[in-house]
N, C-alpha and C positions, 0 to 999 in steps of 0.2 A: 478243662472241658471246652472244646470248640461251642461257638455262637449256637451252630446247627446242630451241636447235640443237647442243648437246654430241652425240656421237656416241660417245663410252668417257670415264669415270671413273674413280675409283680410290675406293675404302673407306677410310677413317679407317687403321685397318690397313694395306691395302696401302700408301696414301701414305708411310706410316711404312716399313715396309719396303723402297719405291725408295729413300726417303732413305739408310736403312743399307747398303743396297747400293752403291748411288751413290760415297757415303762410301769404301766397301771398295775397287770395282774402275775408278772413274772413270765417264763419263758414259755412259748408258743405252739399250736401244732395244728396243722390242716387237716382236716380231711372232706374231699368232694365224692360224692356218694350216688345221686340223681335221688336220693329217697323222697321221701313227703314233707321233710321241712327245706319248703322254699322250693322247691324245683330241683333244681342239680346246681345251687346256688354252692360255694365253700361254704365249710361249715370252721370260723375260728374255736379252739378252745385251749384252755391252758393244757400245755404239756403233760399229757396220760390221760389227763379228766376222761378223753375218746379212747375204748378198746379198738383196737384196730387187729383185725381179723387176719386168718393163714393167708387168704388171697388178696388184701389190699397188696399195694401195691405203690414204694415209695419214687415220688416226681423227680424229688429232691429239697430244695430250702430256698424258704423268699424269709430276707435278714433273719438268721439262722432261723427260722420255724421247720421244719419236717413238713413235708406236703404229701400226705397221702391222698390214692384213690381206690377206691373200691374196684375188686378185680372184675365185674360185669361193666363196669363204667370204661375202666384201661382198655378194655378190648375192642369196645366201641369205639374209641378215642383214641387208640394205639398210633394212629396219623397223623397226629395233630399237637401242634404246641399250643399251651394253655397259658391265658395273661389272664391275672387276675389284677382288676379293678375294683376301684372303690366308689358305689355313686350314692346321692341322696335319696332318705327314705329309709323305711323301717319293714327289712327280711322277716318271714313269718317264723326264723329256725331259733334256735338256743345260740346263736354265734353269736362270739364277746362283743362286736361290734352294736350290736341290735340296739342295746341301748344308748347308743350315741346319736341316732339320727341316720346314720347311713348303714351300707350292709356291701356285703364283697360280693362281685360277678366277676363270671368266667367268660372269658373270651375263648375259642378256639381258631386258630391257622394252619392248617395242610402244612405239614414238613415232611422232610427224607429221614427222619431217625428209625431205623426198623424197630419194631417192636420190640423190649426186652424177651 
Protein backbone atom coordinates (compact mmCIF):
# COMPACT_ATOMS: atom_id res chain seq x y z
CA UNK A 1 0.00 0.00 0.00
CA UNK A 2 1.37 3.34 -1.23
CA UNK A 3 1.93 6.27 1.54
CA UNK A 4 -1.31 8.12 -0.13
CA UNK A 5 -3.38 5.24 0.27
CA UNK A 6 -3.02 4.84 4.26
CA UNK A 7 -6.45 5.80 5.62
CA UNK A 8 -5.37 6.01 9.90
CA UNK A 9 -2.04 6.05 11.43
CA UNK A 10 -0.68 6.13 14.61
CA UNK A 11 2.09 8.78 16.21
CA UNK A 12 5.43 7.65 17.34
CA UNK A 13 3.53 7.78 20.78
CA UNK A 14 0.57 6.25 20.13
CA UNK A 15 2.28 3.10 18.40
CA UNK A 16 4.08 2.95 21.72
CA UNK A 17 1.19 2.87 23.58
CA UNK A 18 -0.94 0.09 21.49
CA UNK A 19 2.20 -1.91 22.04
CA UNK A 20 1.88 -1.47 26.04
CA UNK A 21 -1.41 -2.04 25.93
CA UNK A 22 -1.29 -4.94 23.75
CA UNK A 23 1.25 -6.16 26.00
CA UNK A 24 -1.23 -5.73 29.13
CA UNK A 25 -4.59 -6.98 27.80
CA UNK A 26 -3.90 -9.24 24.59
CA UNK A 27 -4.68 -8.27 21.23
CA UNK A 28 -6.37 -4.95 20.11
CA UNK A 29 -9.22 -3.23 18.13
CA UNK A 30 -10.48 0.37 17.30
CA UNK A 31 -13.27 1.78 16.77
CA UNK A 32 -13.99 5.70 16.10
CA UNK A 33 -17.75 6.38 16.28
CA UNK A 34 -18.23 10.44 17.05
CA UNK A 35 -20.86 8.91 19.88
CA UNK A 36 -21.06 10.22 23.55
CA UNK A 37 -18.20 8.74 24.91
CA UNK A 38 -15.56 11.44 24.64
CA UNK A 39 -16.61 13.17 21.54
CA UNK A 40 -15.38 11.16 18.32
CA UNK A 41 -12.40 10.52 20.41
CA UNK A 42 -11.03 6.34 19.44
CA UNK A 43 -12.49 4.22 21.49
CA UNK A 44 -9.43 1.12 22.36
CA UNK A 45 -10.82 -2.18 23.26
CA UNK A 46 -9.63 -5.72 23.38
CA UNK A 47 -10.25 -7.58 20.27
CA UNK A 48 -14.25 -8.28 19.78
CA UNK A 49 -15.15 -6.94 23.34
CA UNK A 50 -16.78 -4.00 20.41
CA UNK A 51 -19.65 -5.41 18.09
CA UNK A 52 -18.94 -3.56 15.16
CA UNK A 53 -22.04 -3.20 12.99
CA UNK A 54 -23.02 -4.03 8.88
CA UNK A 55 -21.88 -0.41 8.14
CA UNK A 56 -18.62 0.24 10.17
CA UNK A 57 -16.23 0.36 8.14
CA UNK A 58 -12.59 -1.12 8.31
CA UNK A 59 -9.31 1.89 8.16
CA UNK A 60 -7.09 -0.58 8.51
CA UNK A 61 -4.24 -1.56 11.48
CA UNK A 62 -2.17 0.67 13.87
CA UNK A 63 0.67 -2.49 15.23
CA UNK A 64 -1.82 -5.05 14.05
CA UNK A 65 -5.08 -3.55 16.02
CA UNK A 66 -8.06 -3.38 13.26
CA UNK A 67 -9.31 0.29 13.17
CA UNK A 68 -12.67 0.55 12.65
CA UNK A 69 -15.18 3.44 11.92
CA UNK A 70 -18.62 3.85 12.09
CA UNK A 71 -20.30 4.14 8.54
CA UNK A 72 -22.12 7.88 9.35
CA UNK A 73 -18.42 8.85 10.71
CA UNK A 74 -16.56 7.37 7.04
CA UNK A 75 -18.73 9.47 5.07
CA UNK A 76 -18.12 12.49 6.72
CA UNK A 77 -14.45 11.75 6.73
CA UNK A 78 -14.30 9.82 3.64
CA UNK A 79 -11.46 12.79 2.74
CA UNK A 80 -9.31 12.62 5.06
CA UNK A 81 -6.39 10.60 6.74
CA UNK A 82 -6.82 9.99 10.32
CA UNK A 83 -3.52 10.04 13.08
CA UNK A 84 -4.19 8.95 15.89
CA UNK A 85 -2.31 10.40 18.98
CA UNK A 86 -1.80 9.85 22.31
CA UNK A 87 -1.95 12.85 24.85
CA UNK A 88 -2.34 13.42 28.70
CA UNK A 89 -5.36 13.11 30.69
CA UNK A 90 -8.23 11.15 31.32
CA UNK A 91 -11.05 10.52 28.12
CA UNK A 92 -14.68 10.26 29.47
CA UNK A 93 -15.12 6.68 27.14
CA UNK A 94 -14.49 2.97 28.30
CA UNK A 95 -11.03 2.85 26.17
CA UNK A 96 -8.29 0.74 27.66
CA UNK A 97 -6.12 3.50 27.92
CA UNK A 98 -8.33 5.66 30.34
CA UNK A 99 -7.01 4.22 33.13
CA UNK A 100 -3.38 5.08 32.48
CA UNK A 101 -3.65 8.70 32.63
CA UNK A 102 -3.77 9.43 29.00
CA UNK A 103 -6.48 8.86 26.20
CA UNK A 104 -6.08 8.55 22.13
CA UNK A 105 -7.12 11.60 19.81
CA UNK A 106 -7.88 11.74 16.33
CA UNK A 107 -6.19 13.95 14.04
CA UNK A 108 -7.53 14.42 10.57
CA UNK A 109 -5.69 15.61 6.92
CA UNK A 110 -7.34 16.27 3.46
CA UNK A 111 -6.07 13.31 1.22
CA UNK A 112 -6.62 12.08 -2.55
CA UNK A 113 -7.81 8.35 -1.44
CA UNK A 114 -11.49 8.39 -3.00
CA UNK A 115 -13.83 6.97 -0.87
CA UNK A 116 -14.04 3.11 -0.59
Amino acid sequence: MAASDVRVRATAAAAEWIRKLTAQHGPLMFHQSGGCCDGSAPMCYRLGEFKIGSRDVLLGELEGAPFWIGGDQFERWAHTTLTIDVVKGRGAGFSLEAPEGVRFLTRSDLCDVPPA
